[in-house]
C-alpha positions as CSV (number, residue, x, y, z in Angstrom):
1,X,8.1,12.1,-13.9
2,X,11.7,13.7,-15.5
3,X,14.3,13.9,-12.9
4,X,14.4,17.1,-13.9
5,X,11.2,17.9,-13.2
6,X,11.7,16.7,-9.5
7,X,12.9,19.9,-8.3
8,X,10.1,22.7,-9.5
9,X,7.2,20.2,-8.5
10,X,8.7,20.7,-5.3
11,X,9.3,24.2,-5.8
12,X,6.4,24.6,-7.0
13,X,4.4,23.0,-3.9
14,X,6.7,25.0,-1.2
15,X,6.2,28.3,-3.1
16,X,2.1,28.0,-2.1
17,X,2.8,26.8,1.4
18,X,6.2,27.3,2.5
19,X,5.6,26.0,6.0
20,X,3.0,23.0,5.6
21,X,2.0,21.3,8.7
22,X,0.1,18.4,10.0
23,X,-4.0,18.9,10.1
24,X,-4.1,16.8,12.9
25,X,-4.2,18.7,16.6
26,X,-1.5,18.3,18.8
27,X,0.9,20.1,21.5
28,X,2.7,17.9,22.5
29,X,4.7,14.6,21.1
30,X,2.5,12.4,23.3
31,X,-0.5,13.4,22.1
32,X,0.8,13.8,17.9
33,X,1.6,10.3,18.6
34,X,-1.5,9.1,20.0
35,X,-3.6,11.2,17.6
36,X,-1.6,9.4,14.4
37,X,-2.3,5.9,16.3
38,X,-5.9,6.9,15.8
39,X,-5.8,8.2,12.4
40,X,-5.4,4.6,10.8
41,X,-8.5,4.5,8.6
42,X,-10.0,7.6,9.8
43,X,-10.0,10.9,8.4
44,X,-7.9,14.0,10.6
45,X,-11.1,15.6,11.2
46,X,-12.6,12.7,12.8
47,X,-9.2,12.2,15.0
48,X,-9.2,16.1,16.3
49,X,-12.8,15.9,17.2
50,X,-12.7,13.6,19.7
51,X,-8.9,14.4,21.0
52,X,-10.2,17.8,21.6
53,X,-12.6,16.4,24.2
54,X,-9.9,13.6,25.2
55,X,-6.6,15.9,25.6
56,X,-8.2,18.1,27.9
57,X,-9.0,14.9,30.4
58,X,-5.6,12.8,29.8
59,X,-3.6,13.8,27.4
60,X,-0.3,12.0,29.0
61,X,0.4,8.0,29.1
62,X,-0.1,8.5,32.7
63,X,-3.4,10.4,32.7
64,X,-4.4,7.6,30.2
65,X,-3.4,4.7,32.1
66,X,-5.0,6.5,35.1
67,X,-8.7,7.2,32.7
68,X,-9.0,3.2,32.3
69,X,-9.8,1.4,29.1
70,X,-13.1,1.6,29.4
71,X,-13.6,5.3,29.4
72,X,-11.1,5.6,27.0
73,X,-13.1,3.8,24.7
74,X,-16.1,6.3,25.3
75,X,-13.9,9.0,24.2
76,X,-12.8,7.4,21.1
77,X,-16.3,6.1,19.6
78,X,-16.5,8.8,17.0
79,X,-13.3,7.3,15.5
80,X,-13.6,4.0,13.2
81,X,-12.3,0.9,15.4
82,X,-12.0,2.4,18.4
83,X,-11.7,-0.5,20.7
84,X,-9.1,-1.8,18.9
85,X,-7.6,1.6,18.7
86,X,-8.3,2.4,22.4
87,X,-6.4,-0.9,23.6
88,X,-3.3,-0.2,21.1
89,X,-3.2,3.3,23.0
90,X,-4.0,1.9,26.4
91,X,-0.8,-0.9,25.8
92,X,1.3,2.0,24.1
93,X,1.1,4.1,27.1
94,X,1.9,1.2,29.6
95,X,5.1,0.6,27.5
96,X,6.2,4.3,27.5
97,X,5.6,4.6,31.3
98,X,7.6,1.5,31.5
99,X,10.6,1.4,29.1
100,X,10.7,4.9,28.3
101,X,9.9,7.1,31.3
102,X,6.5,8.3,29.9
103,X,8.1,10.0,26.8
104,X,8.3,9.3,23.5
105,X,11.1,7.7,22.1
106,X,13.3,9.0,18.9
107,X,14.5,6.2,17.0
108,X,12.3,3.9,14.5
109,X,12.7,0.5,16.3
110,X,11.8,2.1,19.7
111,X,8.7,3.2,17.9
112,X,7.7,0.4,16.6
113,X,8.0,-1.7,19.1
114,X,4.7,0.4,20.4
115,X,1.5,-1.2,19.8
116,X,-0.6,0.0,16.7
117,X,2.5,1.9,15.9
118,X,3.7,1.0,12.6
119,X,6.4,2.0,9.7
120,X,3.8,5.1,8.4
121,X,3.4,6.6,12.3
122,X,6.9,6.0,13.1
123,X,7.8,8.2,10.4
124,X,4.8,11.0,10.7
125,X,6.6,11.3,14.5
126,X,10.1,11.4,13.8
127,X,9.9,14.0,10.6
128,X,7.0,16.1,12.9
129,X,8.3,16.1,16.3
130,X,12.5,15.2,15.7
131,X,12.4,16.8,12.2
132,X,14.1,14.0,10.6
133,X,13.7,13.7,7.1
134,X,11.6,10.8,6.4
135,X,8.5,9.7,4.3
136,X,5.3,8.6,5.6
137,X,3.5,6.9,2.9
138,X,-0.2,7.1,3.5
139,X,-2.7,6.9,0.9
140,X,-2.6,10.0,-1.1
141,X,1.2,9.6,-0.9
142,X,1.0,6.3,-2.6
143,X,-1.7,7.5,-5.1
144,X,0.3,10.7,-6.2
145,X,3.5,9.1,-6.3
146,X,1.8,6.7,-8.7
147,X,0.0,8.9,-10.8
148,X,2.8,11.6,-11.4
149,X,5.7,9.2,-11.9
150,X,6.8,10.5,-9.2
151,X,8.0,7.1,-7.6
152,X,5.9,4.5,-9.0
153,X,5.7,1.5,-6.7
154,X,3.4,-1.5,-6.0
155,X,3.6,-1.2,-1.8
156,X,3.7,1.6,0.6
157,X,8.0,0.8,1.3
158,X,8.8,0.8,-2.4
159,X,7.1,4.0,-2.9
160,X,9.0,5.2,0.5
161,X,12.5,4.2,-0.8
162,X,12.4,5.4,-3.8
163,X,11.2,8.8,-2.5
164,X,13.8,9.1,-0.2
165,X,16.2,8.6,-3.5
166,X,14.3,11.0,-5.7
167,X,13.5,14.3,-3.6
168,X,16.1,16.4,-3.6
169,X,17.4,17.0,0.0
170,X,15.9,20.5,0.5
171,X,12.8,19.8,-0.3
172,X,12.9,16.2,2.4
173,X,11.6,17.8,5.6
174,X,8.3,18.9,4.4
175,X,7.8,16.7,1.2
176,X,5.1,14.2,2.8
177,X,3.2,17.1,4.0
178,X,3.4,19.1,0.5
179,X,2.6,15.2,-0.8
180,X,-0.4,14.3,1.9
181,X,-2.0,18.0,1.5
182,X,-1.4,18.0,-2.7
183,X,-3.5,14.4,-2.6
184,X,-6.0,15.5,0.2
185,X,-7.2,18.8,-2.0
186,X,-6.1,18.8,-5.6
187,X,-4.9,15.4,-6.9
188,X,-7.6,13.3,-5.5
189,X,-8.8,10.0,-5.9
190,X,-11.4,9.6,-8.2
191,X,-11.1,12.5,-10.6
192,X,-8.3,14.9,-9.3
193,X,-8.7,18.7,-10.4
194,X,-6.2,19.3,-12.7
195,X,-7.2,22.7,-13.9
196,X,-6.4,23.7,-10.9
197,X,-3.0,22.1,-10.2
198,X,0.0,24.1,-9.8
199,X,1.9,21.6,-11.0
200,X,0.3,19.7,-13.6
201,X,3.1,20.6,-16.1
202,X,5.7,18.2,-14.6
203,X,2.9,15.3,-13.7
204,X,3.3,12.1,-16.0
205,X,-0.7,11.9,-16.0
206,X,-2.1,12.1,-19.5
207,X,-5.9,11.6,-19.3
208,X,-6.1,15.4,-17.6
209,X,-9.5,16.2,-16.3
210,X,-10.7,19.5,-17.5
211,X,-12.9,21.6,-15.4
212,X,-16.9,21.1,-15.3
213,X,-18.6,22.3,-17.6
């Protein structure tokens, strides 16, 4: 993708959602965090279905400490891996009530130092809850930054990085959202809708798919 094409992609994108938000459920920074822990490999619809029944019960590292593993894992068995998931979150809340008064920490090392809680959640937490600026790379990120030109890269961090040098600074705060949402509906994996892209004019991807016949 031109650099000067960079800008009204984005433009583009914030003009049909100005305000894009996260499709997973979540009131507080406890429970966004817990619910991107169990996103890994499973879709947002699949994560808000069974927090809706969880939150209600223990939806604090205390209430979750206090449910026990074993029901915690009952709660989570609509989610793909859940025991591993469920003792990730189980050991995640012991370190927040220990190190970090039951809340949940702002910087990236603090965050990472959680259990199950790698670069890409780090990242979803800090740009949703502390509105910092970052990219969370997840699959459709990867796949669209690819396929436009965007910022082509062979790993999640090279894709990351050379966002963070590409998007112009007024577009940072919400650009893995417009990205995320973009891949999730329109640019998608196996044969993305291009007739119906917004921005297909600035997108480096020749084979464009016409509509069916």
């Amino acid at each position: 993708m031109k650099k000067e094409f960079i800008a009204p992609f984005f433009a583009t994108l914030r003009a049909a959602n100005p305000h894009p938000k996260t499709e997973l459920e979540y009131s507080t920074p406890f429970e966004l965090l817990a619910a991107v822990l169990l996103s890994a490999q499973a879709t947002d619809a699949g994560v808000n279905k069974a927090t809706r029944v969880l939150y209600p019960v223990a939806n604090t590292p205390e209430k979750i400490i206090r449910l026990g593993l074993p029901k915690l894992e009952d709660y989570l068995k609509t989610i793909g891996l859940y025991r591993a998931k469920a003792k990730n979150l189980m050991a995640t809340c012991h370190l927040l009530v220990e190190k970090h008064g039951g809340k949940v920490p702002r910087t990236r090392e603090e965050l990472e130092e959680l259990p199950g809680v790698g670069r890409k959640t780090a990242n979803v937490v800090l740009n949703v809850v502390y509105n910092e600026p970052t990219m969370a790379v997840d699959t459709h990120i990867f796949r669209i930054s690819n396929r436009t030109g965007l910022a082509p890269g062979k790993t999640p961090l090279e894709v990351e990085l050379k966002l963070l040098k590409r998007v112009p600074p007024e577009y940072m705060l919400h650009a893995h959202h417009w990205l995320i949402l973009h891949g999730r509906y329109v640019c998608v994996a196996r044969k993305p809708l291009c007739w119906k892209c917004a921005v297909a004019r600035y997108c480096d991807y020749k084979p464009k798919t016409p509509p069916p016949a």
